[in-house]
N, C-alpha and C positions, 0 to 999 in steps of 0.2 A: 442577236447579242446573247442571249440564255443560250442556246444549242453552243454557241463559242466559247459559253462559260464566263465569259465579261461582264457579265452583271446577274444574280440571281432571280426567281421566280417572286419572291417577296421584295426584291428593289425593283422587276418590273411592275409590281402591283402598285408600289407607293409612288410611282412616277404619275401612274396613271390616275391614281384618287387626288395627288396632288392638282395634275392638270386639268381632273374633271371638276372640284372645287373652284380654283379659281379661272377655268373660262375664257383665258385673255386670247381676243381673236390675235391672230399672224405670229403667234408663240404656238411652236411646237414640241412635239416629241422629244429632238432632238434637246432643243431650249431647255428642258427642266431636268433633263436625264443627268447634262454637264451640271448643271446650277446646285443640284442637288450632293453632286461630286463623288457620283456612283463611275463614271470614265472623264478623260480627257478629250476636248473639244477634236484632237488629233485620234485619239481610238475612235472617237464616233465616226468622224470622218471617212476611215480606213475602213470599218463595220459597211458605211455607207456605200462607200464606193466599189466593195465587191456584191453588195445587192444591186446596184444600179446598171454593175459591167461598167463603169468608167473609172478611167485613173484616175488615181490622189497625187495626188503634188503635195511637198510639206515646205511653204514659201518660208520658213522661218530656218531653217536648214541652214546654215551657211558656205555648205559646196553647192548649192543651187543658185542658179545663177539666169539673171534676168537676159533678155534682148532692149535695149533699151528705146531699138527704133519700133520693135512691136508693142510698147507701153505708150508709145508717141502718137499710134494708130489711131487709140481711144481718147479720146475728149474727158477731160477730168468730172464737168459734172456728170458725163453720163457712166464713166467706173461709178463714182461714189453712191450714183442713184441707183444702182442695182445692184454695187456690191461686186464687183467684175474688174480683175486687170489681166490684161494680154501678156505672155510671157513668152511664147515663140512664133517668128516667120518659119513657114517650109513655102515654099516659093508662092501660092495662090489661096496656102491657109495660113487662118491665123488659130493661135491656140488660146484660149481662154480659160481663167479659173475662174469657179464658179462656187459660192457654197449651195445652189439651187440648181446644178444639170441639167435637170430636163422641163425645165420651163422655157420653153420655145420663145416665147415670145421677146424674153432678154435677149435672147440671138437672132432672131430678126432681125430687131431693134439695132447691134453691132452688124447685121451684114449690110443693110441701107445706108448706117456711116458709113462704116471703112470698105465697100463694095467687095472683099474676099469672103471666102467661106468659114465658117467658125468650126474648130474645133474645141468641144468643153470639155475639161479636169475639173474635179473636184479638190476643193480648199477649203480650210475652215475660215468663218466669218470674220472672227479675228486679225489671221496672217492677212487677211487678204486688205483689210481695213488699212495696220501699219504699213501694209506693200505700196498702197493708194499716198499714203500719208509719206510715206519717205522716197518715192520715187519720183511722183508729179510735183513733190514740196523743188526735189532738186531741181527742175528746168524753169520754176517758178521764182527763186532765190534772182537771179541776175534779172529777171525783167522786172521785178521788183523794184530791184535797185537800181536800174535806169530810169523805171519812170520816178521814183523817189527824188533821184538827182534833175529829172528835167523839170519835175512839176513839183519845185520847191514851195514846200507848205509850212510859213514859220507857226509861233506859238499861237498866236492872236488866230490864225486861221483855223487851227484845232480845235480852241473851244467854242469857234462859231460851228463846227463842224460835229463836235460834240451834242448841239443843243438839235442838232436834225434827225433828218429820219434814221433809224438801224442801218437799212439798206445801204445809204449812203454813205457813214462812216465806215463803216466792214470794207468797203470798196477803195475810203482813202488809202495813198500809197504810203504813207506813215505809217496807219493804220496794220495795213498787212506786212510792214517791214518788223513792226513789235510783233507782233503773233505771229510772223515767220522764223525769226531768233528763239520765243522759247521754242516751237514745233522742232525748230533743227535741232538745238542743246538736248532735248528731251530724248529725240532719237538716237542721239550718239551717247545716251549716257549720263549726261553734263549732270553734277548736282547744285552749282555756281554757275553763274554767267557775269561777266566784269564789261559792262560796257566803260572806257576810259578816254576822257577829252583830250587831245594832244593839238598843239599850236597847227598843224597845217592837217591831221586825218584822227577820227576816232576809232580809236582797237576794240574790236570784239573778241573775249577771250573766254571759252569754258574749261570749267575742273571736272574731267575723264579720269577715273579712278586717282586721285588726290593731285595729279598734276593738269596744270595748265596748259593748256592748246589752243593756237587761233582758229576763231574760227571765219571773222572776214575784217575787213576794213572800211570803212566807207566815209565819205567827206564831210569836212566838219562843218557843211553848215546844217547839214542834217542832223546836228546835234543835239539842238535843243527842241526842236521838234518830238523827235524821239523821246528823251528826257519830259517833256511837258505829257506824251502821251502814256509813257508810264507813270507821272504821277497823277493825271486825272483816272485808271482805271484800277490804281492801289489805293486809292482815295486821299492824295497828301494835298496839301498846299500849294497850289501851283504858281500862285506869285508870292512865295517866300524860295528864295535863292539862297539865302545868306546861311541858314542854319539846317544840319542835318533832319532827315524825317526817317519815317518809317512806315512801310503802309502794307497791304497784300491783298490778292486777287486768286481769282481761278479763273483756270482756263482747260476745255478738253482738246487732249491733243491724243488722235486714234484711239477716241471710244474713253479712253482713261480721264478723269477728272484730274487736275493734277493743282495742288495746294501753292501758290506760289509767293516768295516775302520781298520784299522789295526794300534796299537801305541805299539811299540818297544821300552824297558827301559832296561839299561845294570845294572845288580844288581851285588851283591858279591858273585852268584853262575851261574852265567849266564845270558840272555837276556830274560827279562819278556817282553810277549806279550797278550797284552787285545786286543781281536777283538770285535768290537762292529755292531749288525746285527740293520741294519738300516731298518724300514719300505719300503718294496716296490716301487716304482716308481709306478709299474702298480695297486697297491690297491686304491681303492676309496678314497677319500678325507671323513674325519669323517662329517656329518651334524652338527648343531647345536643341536638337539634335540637329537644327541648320544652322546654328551658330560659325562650325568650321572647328569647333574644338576637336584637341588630341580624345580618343580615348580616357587617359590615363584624367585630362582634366574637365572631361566629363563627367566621369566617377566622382568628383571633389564638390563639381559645380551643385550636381544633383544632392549630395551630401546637405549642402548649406544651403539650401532654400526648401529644406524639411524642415531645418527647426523652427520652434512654432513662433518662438519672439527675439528679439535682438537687431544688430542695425548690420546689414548687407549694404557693403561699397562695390563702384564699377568704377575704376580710374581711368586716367587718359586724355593726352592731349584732344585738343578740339577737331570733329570728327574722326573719331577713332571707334565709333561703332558703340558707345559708350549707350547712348537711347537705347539701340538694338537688341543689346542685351538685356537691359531692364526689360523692355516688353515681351521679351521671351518668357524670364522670369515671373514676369505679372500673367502671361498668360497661362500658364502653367498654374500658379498658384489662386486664379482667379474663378474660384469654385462657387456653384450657387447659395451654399449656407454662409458663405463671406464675404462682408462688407469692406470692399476695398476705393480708397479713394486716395487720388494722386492732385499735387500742385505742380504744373509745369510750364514755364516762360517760354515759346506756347506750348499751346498742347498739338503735337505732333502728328500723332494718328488716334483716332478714335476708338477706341477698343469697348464692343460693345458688354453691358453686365457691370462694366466701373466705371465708376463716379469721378471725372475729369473736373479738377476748377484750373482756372488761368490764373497768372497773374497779373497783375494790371497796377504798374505801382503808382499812377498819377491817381486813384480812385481810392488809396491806400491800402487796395490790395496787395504786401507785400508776401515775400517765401515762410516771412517768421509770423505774420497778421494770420494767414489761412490756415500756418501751419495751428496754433494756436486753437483756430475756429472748428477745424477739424478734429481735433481730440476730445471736443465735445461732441460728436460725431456717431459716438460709439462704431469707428473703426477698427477693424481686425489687421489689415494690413494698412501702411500709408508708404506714399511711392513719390519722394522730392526729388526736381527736377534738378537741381543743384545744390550744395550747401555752399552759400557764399559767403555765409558770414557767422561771429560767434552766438548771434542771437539762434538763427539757423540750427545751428549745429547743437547749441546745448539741451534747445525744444529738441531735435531728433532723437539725442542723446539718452534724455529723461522718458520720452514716450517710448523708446524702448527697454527701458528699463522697467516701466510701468506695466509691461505686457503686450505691446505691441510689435508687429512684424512691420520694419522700417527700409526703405532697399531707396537710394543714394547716386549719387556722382559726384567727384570731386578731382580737380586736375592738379593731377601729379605725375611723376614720371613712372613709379614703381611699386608694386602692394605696403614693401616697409616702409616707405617714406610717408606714405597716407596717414601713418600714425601718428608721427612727429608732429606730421601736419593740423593735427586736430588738437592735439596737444598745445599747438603753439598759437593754435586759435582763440584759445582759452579753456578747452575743457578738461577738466582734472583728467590725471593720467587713471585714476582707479574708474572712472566713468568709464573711461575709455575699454579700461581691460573689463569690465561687466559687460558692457552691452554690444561688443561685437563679436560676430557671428564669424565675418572673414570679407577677406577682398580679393576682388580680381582685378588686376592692372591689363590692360588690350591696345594693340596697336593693329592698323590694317597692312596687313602687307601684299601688294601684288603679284599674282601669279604669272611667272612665265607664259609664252605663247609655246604649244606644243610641236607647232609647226616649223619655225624657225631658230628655234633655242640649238648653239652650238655648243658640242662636249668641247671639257679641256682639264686638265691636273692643277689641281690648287698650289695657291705656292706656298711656304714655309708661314709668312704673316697671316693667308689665310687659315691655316690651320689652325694657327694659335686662335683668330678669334673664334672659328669653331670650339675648341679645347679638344681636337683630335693630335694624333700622334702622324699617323701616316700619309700621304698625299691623296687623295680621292679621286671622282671626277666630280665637276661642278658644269655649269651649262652657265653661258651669257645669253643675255637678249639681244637678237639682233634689228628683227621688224621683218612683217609680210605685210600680205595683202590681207590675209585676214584680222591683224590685230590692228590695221592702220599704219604701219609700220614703227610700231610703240615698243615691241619686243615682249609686251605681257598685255595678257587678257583676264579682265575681272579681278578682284580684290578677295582675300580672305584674313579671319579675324588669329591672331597668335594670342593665349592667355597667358596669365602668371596667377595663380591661384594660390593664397595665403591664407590657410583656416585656424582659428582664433583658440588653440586647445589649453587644459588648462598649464603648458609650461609657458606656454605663447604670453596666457594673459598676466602671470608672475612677472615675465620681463617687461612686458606694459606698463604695469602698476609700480614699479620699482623705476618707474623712468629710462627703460630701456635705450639705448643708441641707435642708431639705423643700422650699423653692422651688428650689434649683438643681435636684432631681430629680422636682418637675412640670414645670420649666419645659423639661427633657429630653425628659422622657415625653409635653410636647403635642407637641413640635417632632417628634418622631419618631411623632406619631400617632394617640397614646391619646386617647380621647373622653371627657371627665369626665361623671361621674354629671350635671352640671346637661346637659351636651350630648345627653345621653341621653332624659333627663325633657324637654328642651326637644322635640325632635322629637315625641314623643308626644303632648303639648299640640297644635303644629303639624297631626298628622295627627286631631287630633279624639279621640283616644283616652282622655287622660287632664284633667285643669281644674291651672290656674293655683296653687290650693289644695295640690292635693297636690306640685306642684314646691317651693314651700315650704314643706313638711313636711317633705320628703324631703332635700332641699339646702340650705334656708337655712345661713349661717353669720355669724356678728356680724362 
């Protein structure tokens, strides 16, 4: 890796004091090299496999494409026990990935199963983990649900089932029908899951980039079973029916620990449950420069989270990426001479160096209690998960005016209207033009599939809501194989960026209108969300569809 230039002579040094320090037997080389994030677990990989003379395979690739009858070869616990799935027949071999090549005896072990001859690839321990998790989950899903349906387990059977051994429960068919739904949601995406009672079958539905998709169906007397086994392992109340709860759990699914919340609503066919899979604790914190922003409101963004005190808003309907941005933010500006501490219902990701509280309002932990609590604190920066209210907002208000760096959310549709909105919350309008810094309004918008998007000429209405003069090309979504047939892949964020100068905060203070302070904030340069979406369209990126989704307004 040094002769390749892939890592230097002083990062191989520190790998190696690192690992001679701490010692941990069956962690290796490779182990501390990624961990340290001197390469990607795929360069080592590739490093590797031209020392060893074996090919790499990159199972995460999405032109790479499994055999599904030579995944079938291998016995699940013995993939996962050594870390191994089979990805091609050639007539009397079989091909195996491996992140360990040449340890014979894992292929032994596969030749006395499946009686063919192995041939090993190298793969990193990762892809090959999710390959194990999403391949053998699928021929697992349907026996599941037969034996679910024949070996009917109501509620009363659960928590005697509950009180026994590990082994046992893990093994009930319930059991693995809950922990098979998140494992599936988790793999395709899902940040929602909607399990829903219906008079004769219950709907399973997850949310893939902000839309809903089924993802199975299954009979309703398996209903409440289900329902009773997620509320004994989110911790709620299992014989109250009558009144909403709240509860959450973790669960790993392929190596990743995944935070998961759980809200229970009694309907007129039974108890509806939306699980919501919350981002990682242990995932990175997003950069600023992964946000998905334009250039131009990069430049703006960067601007306003220099200055030293004042109140930073991020607006926006409900998930609109609104968190995402603040952590970016917080990470950026969360330096070791500064004490930063955040209030947030809950607290999301763990961001290590700052000082999370939750809220908890039956304990009287309220947003306006902590926030309070905190300015005794002797905080530099403070990071509210909402402003809900005017108590909220006047404490934010004042502690930035005091000297504090204050950064916010608040749901509205547009940077100008956030004003009004605070305004009408209660806070004088001259509070308002002091202590803010600026706002960014964000909506998520989905990217087209590069694969199957079809050209076409806009017509006449579309251009209008572009504000172009001429006919262009634009691209629809239509659906492959690679995007699920959805027509877009992945999500990105569009800003509206309003910074608070001082003519900005003259119209504030004078009780400005919401068009006197767009019609400020274009003049002076902000790019409204359609300005945003329209470009995107323009460069092929995104369809016509989702600009108005995003933007329409009557």
């Amino acid at each position: 890796m040094v002769n390749e230039g892939i890592i230097t002579e002083e990062q191989l040094q520190h790998v190696l004091d690192v690992k001679k320090e701490e010692n941990i037997t069956g962690k290796y080389f490779g182990d501390y090299v990624i961990e340290l994030g001197y390469v990607t677990d795929t360069q080592f990989g590739e490093v590797l496999a031209r020392k060893l003379s074996v090919p790499f395979i990159d199972l995460t690739n999405p032109d790479f494409i499994f055999d599904i009858d030579a995944v079938k070869k291998i016995p699940e616990t013995l993939a996962k026990k050594h870390t191994i799935i089979a990805v091609k027949i050639t007539g009397k071999r079989l091909t195996v990935a491996s992140h360990d090549p040449v340890n014979f005896y894992i292929f032994e072990d596969i030749k006395v199963t499946t009686g063919m001859d192995v041939v090993p690839v190298l793969s990193t321990k990762s892809a090959i983990t999710k390959a194990i998790g999403k391949y053998y989950s699928m021929q697992n899903t349907s026996s599941i649900l037969d034996s679910v349906e024949n070996q009917f387990v109501d509620s009363i059977d659960i928590e005697a089932i509950d009180a026994e051994s590990a082994e046992r429960i893990d093994n009930a068919p319930i059991v693995k029908l809950a922990t098979t739904i998140v494992e599936n949601s988790h793999r395709a995406g899902a940040t929602d899951i909607h399990i829903e009672p219906f008079k004769t079958f219950t709907r399973i539905r997850i949310r893939v980039n902000g839309d809903l998709i089924e993802l199975m169906n299954i009979t309703n007397v398996v209903h409440n079973s289900l329902v009773t086994r997620l509320k004994i392992i989110s911790g709620m109340n299992i014989a109250e029916k009558r009144i909403p709860q709240d509860g959450r759990f973790s669960q790993t699914v392929d190596g990743s620990v995944l935070d998961v919340r759980v809200s229970n609503l009694p309907t007129v066919n039974g108890e509806k449950v939306v699980i919501r899979i919350l981002s990682t604790g242990d995932v990175g914190l997003r950069k600023i420069t992964d946000l998905g922003m334009s250039a131009y409101n990069y430049v703006k963004f960067n601007a306003m989270i220099k200055v030293p005190q004042g109140v930073m808003l991020v607006t926006g309907p409900t998930g609109s990426g609104k968190t995402t941005t603040l952590y970016a933010a917080l990470g950026e500006l969360a330096k070791p001479h500064v004490n930063v501490v955040t209030v947030e219902d809950p607290v999301e990701k763990n961001v290590e160096g700052i000082n999370q509280c939750q809220v908890n309002v039956k304990a009287g932990m309220t947003f306006s209690a902590a926030l309070r609590s905190i300015l005794r604190q002797d905080p530099d920066i403070v990071m509210i998960g909402e402003m809900r209210d005017q108590e909220t907002a006047e404490i934010a208000i004042r502690a930035a005016i005091t000297g504090h760096m204050v950064l916010s959310t608040l749901h509205t549709n547009d940077a100008p209207s956030t004003v009004t909105r605070l305004v009408d919350m209660g806070v004088p309008a001259y509070m308002v033009a002091t202590s803010l810094i600026g706002i960014v309004a964000q909506r998520l918008v989905k990217k087209i599939c590069h694969e199957c998007k079809t050209p076409r000429i806009s017509t006449e209405e579309e251009n209008r809501l572009m504000s172009i003069e001429q006919s262009v090309t634009v691209y629809d979504a239509c659906g492959c194989s690679k995007c699920n047939n959805t027509g877009y892949t992945g999500r990105t964020a569009i800003h509206e960026i309003l910074l608070c100068t001082p003519e900005m905060s003259a119209v504030i203070a004078n009780n400005g209108t919401i068009d006197q302070i767009s019609s400020l904030a274009r003049s002076q340069g902000t790019k409204l969300l359609r300005d945003n979406v329209s470009e995107l369209v323009l460069e092929g990126n995104t369809t016509i569809d989702e600009l108005v989704r995003v933007t329409y307004a009557v």
